[in-house]
KOLKE-706174 format. One line per field, with one value per residue (C-alpha): residue number from 1; residue in three letters; chain; y, x, z. Coordinates in nm, 4 decimals, decimal comma, m for minus. Example, Ala and Ser with C-alpha at 12.3 -4.5 7.8 and 13.67 -1.06 7.14 Angstrom:
<rs>
num: c(1;2) .
residu: c(ALA;SER) .
chaine: c(A;A) .
yy: c(m0,4500;m0,1060) .
xx: c(1,2300;1,3670) .
zz: c(0,7800;0,7140) .
</rs>
This chain:
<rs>
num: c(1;2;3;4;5;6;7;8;9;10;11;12;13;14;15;16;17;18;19;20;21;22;23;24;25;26;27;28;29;30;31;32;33;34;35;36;37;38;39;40;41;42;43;44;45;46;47;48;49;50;51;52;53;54;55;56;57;58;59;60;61;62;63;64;65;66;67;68;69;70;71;72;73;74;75;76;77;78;79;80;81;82;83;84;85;86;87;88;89;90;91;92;93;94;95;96;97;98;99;100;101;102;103;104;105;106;107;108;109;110;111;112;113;114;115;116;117;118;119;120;121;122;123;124;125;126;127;128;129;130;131;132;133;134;135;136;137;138;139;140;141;142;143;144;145;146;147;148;149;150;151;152;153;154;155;156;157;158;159;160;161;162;163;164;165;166;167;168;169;170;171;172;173;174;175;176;177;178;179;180;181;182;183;184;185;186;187;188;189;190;191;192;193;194;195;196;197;198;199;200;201;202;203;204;205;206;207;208;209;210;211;212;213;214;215;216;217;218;219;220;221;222;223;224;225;226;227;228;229;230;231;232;233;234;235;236;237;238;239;240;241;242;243;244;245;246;247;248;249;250;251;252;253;254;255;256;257;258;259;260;261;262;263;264;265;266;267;268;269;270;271;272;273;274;275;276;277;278;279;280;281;282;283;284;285;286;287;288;289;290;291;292;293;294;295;296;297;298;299;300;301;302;303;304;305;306;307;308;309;310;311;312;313;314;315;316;317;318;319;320;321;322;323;324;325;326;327;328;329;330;331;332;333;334;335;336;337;338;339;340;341;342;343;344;345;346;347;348;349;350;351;352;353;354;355;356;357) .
residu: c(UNK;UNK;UNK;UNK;UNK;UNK;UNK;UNK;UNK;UNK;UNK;UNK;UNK;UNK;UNK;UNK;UNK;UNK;UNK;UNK;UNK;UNK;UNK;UNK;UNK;UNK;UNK;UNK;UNK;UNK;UNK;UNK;UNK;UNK;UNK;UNK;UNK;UNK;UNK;UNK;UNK;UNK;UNK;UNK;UNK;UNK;UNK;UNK;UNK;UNK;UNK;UNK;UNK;UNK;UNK;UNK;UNK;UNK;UNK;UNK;UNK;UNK;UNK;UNK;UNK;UNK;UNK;UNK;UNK;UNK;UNK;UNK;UNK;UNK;UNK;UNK;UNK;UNK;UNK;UNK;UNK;UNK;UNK;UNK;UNK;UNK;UNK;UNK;UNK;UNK;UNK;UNK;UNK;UNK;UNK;UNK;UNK;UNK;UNK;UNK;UNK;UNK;UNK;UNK;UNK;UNK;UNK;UNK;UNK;UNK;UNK;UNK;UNK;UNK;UNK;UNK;UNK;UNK;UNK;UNK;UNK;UNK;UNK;UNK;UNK;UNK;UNK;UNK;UNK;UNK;UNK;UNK;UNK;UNK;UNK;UNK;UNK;UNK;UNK;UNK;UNK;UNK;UNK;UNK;UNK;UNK;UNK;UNK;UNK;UNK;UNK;UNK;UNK;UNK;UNK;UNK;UNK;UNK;UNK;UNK;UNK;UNK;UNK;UNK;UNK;UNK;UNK;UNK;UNK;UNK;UNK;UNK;UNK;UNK;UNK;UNK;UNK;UNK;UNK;UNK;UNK;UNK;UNK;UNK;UNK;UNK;UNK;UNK;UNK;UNK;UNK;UNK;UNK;UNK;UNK;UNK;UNK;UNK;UNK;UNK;UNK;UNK;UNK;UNK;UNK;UNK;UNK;UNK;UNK;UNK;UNK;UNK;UNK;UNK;UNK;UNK;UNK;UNK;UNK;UNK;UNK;UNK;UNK;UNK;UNK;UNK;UNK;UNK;UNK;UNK;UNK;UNK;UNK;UNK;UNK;UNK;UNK;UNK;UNK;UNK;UNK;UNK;UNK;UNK;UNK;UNK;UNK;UNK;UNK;UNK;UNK;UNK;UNK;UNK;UNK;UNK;UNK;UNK;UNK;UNK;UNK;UNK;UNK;UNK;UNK;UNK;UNK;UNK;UNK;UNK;UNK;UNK;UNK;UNK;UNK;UNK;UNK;UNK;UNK;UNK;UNK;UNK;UNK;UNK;UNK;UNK;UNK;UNK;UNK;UNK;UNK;UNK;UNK;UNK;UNK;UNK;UNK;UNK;UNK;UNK;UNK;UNK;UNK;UNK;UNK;UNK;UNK;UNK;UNK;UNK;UNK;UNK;UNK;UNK;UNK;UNK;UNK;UNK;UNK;UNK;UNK;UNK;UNK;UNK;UNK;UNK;UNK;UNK;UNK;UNK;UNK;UNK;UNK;UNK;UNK;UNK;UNK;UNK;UNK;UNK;UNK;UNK;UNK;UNK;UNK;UNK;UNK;UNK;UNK;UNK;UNK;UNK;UNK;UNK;UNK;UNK;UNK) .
chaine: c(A;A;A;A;A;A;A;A;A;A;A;A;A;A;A;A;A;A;A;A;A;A;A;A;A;A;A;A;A;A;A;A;A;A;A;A;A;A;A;A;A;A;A;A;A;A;A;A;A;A;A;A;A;A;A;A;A;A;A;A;A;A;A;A;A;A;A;A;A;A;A;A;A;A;A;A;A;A;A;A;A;A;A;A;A;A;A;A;A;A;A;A;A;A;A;A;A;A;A;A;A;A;A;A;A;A;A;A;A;A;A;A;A;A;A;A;A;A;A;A;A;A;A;A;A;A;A;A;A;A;A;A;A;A;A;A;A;A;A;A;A;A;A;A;A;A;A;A;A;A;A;A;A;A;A;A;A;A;A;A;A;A;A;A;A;A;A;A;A;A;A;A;A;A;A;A;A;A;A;A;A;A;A;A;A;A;A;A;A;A;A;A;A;A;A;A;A;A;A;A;A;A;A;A;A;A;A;A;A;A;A;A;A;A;A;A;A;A;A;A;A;A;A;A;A;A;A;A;A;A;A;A;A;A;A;A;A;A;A;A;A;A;A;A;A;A;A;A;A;A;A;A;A;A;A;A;A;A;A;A;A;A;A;A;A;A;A;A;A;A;A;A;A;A;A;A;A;A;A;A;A;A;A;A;A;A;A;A;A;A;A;A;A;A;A;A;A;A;A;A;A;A;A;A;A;A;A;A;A;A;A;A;A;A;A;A;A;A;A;A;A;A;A;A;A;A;A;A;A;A;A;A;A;A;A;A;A;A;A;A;A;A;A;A;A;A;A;A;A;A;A;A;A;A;A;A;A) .
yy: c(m6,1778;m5,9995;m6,0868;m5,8995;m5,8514;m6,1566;m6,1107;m6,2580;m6,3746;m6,3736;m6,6102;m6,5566;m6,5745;m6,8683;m7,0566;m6,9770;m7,2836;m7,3978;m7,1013;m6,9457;m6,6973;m6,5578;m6,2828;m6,1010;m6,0777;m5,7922;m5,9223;m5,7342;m5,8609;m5,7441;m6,0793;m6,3346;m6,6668;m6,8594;m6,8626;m7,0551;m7,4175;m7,3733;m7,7424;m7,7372;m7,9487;m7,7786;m7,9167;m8,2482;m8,2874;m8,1384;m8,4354;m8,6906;m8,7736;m8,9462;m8,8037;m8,4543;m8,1348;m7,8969;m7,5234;m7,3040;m6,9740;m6,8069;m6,4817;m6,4215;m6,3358;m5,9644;m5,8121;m6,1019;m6,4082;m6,6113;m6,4754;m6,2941;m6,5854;m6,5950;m6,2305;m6,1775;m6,3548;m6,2723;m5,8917;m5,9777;m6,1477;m5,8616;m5,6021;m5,8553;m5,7757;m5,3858;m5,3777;m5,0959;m5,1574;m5,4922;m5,5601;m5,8393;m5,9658;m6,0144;m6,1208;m5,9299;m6,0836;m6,0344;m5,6945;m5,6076;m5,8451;m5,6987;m5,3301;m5,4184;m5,5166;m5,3296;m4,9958;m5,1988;m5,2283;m4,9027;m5,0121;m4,9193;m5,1198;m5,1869;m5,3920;m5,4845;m5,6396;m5,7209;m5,4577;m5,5073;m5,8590;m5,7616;m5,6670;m5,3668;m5,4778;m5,6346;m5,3388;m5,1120;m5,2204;m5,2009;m4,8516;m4,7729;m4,8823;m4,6340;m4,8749;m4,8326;m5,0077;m5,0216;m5,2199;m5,3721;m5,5090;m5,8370;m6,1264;m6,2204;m6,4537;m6,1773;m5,9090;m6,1960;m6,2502;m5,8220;m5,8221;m6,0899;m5,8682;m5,5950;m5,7776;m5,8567;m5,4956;m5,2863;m5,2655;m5,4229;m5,7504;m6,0029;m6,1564;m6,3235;m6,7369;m6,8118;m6,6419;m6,9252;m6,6912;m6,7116;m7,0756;m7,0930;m6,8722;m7,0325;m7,3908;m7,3018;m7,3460;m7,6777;m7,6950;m7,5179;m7,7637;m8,0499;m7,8898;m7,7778;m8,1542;m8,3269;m8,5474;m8,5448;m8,4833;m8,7866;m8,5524;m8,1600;m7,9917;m7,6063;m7,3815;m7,3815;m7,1343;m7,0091;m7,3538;m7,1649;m7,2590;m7,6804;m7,6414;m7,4764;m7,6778;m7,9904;m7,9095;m7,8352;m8,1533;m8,3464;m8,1948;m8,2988;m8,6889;m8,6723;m8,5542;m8,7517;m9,0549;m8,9721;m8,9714;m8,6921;m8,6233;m8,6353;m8,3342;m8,2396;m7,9428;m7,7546;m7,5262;m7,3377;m7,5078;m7,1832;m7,1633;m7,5374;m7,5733;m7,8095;m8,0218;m8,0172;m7,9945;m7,6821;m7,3233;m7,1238;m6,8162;m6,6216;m6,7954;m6,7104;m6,7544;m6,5275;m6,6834;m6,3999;m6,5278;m6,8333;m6,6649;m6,8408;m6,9372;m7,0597;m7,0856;m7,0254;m7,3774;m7,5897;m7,8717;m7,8565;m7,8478;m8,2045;m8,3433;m8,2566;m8,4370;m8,7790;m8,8186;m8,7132;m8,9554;m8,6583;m8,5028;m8,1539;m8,1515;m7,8577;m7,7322;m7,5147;m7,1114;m7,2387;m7,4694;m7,2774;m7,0080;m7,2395;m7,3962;m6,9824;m6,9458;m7,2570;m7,2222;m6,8267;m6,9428;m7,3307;m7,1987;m6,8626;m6,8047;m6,5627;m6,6375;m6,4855;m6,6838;m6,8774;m7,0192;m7,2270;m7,5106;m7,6188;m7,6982;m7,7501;m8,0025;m8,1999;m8,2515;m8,3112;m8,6116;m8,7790;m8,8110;m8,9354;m9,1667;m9,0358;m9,0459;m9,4272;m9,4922;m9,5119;m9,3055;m9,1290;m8,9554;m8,5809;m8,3717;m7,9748;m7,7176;m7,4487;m7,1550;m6,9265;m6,5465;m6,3009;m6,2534;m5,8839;m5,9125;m5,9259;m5,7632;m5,6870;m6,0077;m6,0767;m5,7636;m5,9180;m6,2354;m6,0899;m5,8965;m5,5581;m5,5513;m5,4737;m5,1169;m5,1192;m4,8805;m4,8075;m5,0306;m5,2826;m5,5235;m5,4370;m5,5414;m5,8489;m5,9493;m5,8631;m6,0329;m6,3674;m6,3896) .
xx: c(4,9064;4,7323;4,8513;4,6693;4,3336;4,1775;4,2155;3,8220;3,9128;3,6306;3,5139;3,8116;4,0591;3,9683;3,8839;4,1644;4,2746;3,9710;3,8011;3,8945;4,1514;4,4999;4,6980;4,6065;4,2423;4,1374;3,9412;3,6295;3,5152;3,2782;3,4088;3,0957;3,0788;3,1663;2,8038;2,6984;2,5940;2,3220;2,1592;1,7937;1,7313;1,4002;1,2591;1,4189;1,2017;0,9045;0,9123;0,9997;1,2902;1,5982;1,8682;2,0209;1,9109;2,0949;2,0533;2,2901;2,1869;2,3097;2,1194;2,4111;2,6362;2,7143;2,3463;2,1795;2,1585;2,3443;2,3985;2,7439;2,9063;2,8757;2,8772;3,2337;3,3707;3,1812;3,2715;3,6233;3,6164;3,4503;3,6968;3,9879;3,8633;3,8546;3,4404;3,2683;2,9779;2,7320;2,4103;2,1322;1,7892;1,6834;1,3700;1,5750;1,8810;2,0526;1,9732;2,1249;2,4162;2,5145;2,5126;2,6964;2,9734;2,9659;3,0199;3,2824;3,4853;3,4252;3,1603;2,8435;2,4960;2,2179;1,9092;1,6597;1,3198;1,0063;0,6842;0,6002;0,7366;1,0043;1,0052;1,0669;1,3376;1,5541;1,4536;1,5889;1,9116;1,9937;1,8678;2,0383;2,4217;2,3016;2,1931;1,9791;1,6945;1,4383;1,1414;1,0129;0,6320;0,6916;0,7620;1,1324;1,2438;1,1809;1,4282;1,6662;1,6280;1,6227;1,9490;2,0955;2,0547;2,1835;2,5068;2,5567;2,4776;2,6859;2,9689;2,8413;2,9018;2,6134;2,6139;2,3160;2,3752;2,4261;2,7800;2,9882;3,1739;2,8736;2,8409;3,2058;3,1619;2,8074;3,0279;3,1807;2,9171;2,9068;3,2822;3,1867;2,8880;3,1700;3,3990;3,1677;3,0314;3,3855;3,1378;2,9347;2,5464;2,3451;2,0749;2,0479;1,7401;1,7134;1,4773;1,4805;1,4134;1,6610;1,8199;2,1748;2,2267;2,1494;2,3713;2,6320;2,6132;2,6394;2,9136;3,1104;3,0119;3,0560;3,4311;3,4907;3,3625;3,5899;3,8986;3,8024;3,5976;3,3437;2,9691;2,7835;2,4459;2,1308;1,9967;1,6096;1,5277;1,1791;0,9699;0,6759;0,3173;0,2826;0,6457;0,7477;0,8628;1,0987;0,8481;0,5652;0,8066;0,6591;0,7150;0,4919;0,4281;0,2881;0,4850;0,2818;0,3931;0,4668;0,8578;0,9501;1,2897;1,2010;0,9583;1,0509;0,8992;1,1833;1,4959;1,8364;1,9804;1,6951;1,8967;2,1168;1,9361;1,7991;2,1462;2,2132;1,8751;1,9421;2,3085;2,2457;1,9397;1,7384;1,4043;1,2807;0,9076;0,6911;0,5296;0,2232;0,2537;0,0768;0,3550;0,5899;0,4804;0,3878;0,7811;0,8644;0,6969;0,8414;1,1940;1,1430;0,9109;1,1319;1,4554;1,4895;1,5800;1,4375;1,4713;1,3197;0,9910;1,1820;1,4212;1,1293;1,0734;1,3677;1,1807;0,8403;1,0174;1,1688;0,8655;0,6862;0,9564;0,8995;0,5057;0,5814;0,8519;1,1437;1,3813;1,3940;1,2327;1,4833;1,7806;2,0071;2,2341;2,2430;2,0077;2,1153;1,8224;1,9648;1,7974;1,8619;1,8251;1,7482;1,3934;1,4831;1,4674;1,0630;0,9902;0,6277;0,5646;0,6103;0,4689;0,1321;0,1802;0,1743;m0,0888;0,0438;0,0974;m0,1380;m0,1563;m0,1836;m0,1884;0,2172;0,1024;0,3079;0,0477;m0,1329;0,1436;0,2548;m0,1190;m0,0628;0,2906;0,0354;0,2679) .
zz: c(m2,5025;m2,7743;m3,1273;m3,3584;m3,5048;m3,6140;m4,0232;m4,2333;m4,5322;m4,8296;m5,0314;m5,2849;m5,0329;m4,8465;m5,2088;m5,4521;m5,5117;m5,6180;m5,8186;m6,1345;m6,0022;m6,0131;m5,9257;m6,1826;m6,0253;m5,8427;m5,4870;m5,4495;m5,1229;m4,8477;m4,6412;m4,7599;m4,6488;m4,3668;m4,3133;m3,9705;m4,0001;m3,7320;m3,5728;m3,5765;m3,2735;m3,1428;m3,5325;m3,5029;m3,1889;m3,3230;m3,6010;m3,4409;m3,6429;m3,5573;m3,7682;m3,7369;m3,9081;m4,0184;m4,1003;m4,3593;m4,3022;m4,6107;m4,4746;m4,2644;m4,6120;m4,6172;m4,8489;m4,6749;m4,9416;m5,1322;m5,4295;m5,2227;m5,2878;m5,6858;m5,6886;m5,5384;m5,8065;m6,1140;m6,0046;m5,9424;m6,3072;m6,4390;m6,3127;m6,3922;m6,7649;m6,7388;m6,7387;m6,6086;m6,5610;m6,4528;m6,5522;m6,3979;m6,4492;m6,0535;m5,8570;m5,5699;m5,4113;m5,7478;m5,7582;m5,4005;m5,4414;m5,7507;m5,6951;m5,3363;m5,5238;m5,8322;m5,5799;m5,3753;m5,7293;m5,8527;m6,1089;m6,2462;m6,1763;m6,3751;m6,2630;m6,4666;m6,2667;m6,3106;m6,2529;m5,9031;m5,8323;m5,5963;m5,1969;m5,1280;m4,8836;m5,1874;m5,4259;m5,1575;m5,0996;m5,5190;m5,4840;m5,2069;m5,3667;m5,6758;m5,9041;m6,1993;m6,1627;m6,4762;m6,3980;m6,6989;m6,7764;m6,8078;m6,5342;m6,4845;m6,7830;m7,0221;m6,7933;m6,8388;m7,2141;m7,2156;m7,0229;m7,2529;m7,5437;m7,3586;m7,3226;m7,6833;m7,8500;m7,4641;m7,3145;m6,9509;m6,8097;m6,7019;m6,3448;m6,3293;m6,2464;m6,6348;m6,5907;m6,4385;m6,2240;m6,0088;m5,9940;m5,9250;m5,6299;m5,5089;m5,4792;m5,2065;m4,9590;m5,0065;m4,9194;m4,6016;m4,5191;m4,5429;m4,3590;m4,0835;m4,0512;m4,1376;m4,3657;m4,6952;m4,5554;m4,6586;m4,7973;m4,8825;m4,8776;m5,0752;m5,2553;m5,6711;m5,8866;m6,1470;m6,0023;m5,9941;m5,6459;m5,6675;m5,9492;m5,7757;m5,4745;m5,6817;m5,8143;m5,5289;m5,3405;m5,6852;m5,6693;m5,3252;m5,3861;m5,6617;m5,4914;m5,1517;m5,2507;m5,0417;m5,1184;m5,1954;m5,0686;m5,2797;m5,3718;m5,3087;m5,4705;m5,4177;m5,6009;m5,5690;m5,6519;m5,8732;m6,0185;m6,0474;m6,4217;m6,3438;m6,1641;m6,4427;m6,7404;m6,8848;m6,8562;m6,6427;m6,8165;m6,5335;m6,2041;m5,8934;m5,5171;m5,1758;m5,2087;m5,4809;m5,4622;m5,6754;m5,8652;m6,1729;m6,4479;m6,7316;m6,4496;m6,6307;m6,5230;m6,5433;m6,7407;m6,4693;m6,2051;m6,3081;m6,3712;m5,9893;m5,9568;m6,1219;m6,0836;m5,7054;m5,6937;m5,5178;m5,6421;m5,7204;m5,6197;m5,5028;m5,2244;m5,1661;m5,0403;m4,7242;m4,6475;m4,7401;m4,4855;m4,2289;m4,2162;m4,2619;m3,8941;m3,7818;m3,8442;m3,6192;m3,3768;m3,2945;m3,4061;m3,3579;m3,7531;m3,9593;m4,3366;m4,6347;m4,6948;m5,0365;m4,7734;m4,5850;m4,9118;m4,7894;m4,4776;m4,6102;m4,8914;m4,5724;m4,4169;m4,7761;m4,8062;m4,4822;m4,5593;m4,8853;m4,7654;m4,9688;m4,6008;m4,4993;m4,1542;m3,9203;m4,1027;m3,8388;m4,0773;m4,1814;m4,3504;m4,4576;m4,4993;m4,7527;m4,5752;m4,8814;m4,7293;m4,4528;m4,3397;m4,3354;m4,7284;m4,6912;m4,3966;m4,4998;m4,4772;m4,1334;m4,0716;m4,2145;m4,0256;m3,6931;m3,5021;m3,3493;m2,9720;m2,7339;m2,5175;m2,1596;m1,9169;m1,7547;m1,4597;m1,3590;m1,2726;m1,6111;m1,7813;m1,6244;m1,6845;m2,0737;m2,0920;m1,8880;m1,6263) .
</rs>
């Protein structure tokens, strides 16, 4: 007997009681989360490993990253308080996240980016939603420090991760890894850059040890060689690597990030733009996913940690890759990675020969 339409419930919705809301806040929504928790057992067999991996695909959120998460909330907040308008410094998930739901809410968008340092397939969708984009010469942490001015002297509200809104939001997929597992993970593996997201994931999984007395995993946090501040302990000035999503050189929550670090006992090391794009074409070619290249260090740092004996030989636990966004946010990319296809005759023996069966 049919009962209805199956009702998806948001981020807000399915949260409340643990996020900054009321009835007094307006749900902007375009149904985020609830992201799959996929198991990556064609990689656990490919290393050798005996524990299970895990895969949060976070490009399966509504503009195809993360940032949904935060963003549903911070624009909620922001329309809770009568703004107009939003405003964000973004390397590109930002950008399409926040004019997503700045149009859902009835709001005005403003993006500020850096000359040339964005995919076109992130810089699309803000310009798609009818943002205003203003590309700036300059690399990201001055758009930021722009945009925080902006804020102070206009009328327009801020939702990059520095407004808690967004970490508030972000939390909640770590309440949906320990749900999907009924556990804690014993470790968590995820991209850094601005470093909103290990923050935000610490803190959720922080708030469920609390409340449950179980133990939180440890956090291991990767950079880019050629954007790892946090690693070297130094700003980089001009932050170089293919993952433009943590194409950071001076991240936001950089004393977090490290607090997630040492109270998790985790790391945040880096790894190189060839592994990063050689766990990119792993995780399509063994798994089927297709992430935005930043997503991969969370691959590349898990196999960076077994060579340098950071996993104990002979764990059998849980380890969560934090694949970050969709690989349709960088399609040129994989575009360049592949070579075109063949042309053959419209034989049928000339192309079973050219499929090699």
């Amino acid at each position: 007997m049919n009962s209805g339409p199956l009702r998806r419930m948001g981020v807000i919705e399915r949260f409340a009681g643990i996020l900054p809301v009321s009835d007094k806040t307006p749900v902007i929504t375009l149904l985020e989360g609830s992201t799959p928790l996929i198991e990556a057992v064609n990689i656990k067999k490919s290393l050798g490993v005996s524990f299970d991996i895990y895969l949060k695909y976070e490009g399966m959120n509504p503009t195809g990253s993360f940032k949904d998460r935060g963003m549903t909330v911070a624009v909620s907040k922001a329309a809770e308080k009568g703004s107009r308008a939003v405003i964000c410094a973004s390397t590109g998930n930002t950008s399409a996240s926040a004019s997503a739901y700045a149009v859902r809410g009835g709001m005005k968008s403003i993006v500020v980016i850096p000359e040339g340092a964005i995919a076109l397939g992130k810089l699309s969708q803000a310009l798609i939603h009818g943002a205003s984009v203003v590309a700036v010469k300059g690399n990201f942490d001055r758009c930021l420090e722009i945009v925080k001015d902006i804020c102070e002297n206009y009328e327009v509200e801020m939702v990059n991760s520095i407004n808690p809104f967004r970490i508030e939001g972000q939390k909640t997929a770590a309440y949906e890894v320990f749900q999907d597992l009924g556990r804690m993970p014993d470790y968590q593996f995820m991209p850094v850059g601005n470093a909103g997201n290990i923050t935000a994931y610490w803190k959720g999984y922080r708030e469920i040890s609390e409340s449950g007395g179980c133990t939180p995993p440890r956090m291991m946090g990767f950079q880019a060689s050629g954007a790892a501040p946090i690693v070297e302990g130094r700003v980089f000035d001009n932050p170089e690597t293919v993952a433009t999503a943590i194409r950071i050189g001076n991240p936001a929550s950089w004393k977090k990030a490290e607090e997630a670090r040492d109270e998790s006992g985790g790391v945040i090391e880096s790894v190189t733009d060839s592994e990063i794009l050689s766990a990119w074409r792993e995780l399509a070619c063994l798994e089927g996913v297709f992430a935005e290249p930043a997503s991969a260090a969370s691959l590349a740092g898990l196999k960076k940690s077994l060579s340098a004996g950071d996993i104990p030989e002979g764990f059998d636990g849980e380890a969560v890759l934090v694949l970050t966004g969709h690989g349709l946010k960088d399609p040129g990319r994989a575009v360049e990675s592949v070579d075109p296809p063949g042309v053959v005759e419209a034989d049928i023996e000339e192309v079973a020969r050219a499929a090699g069966l």
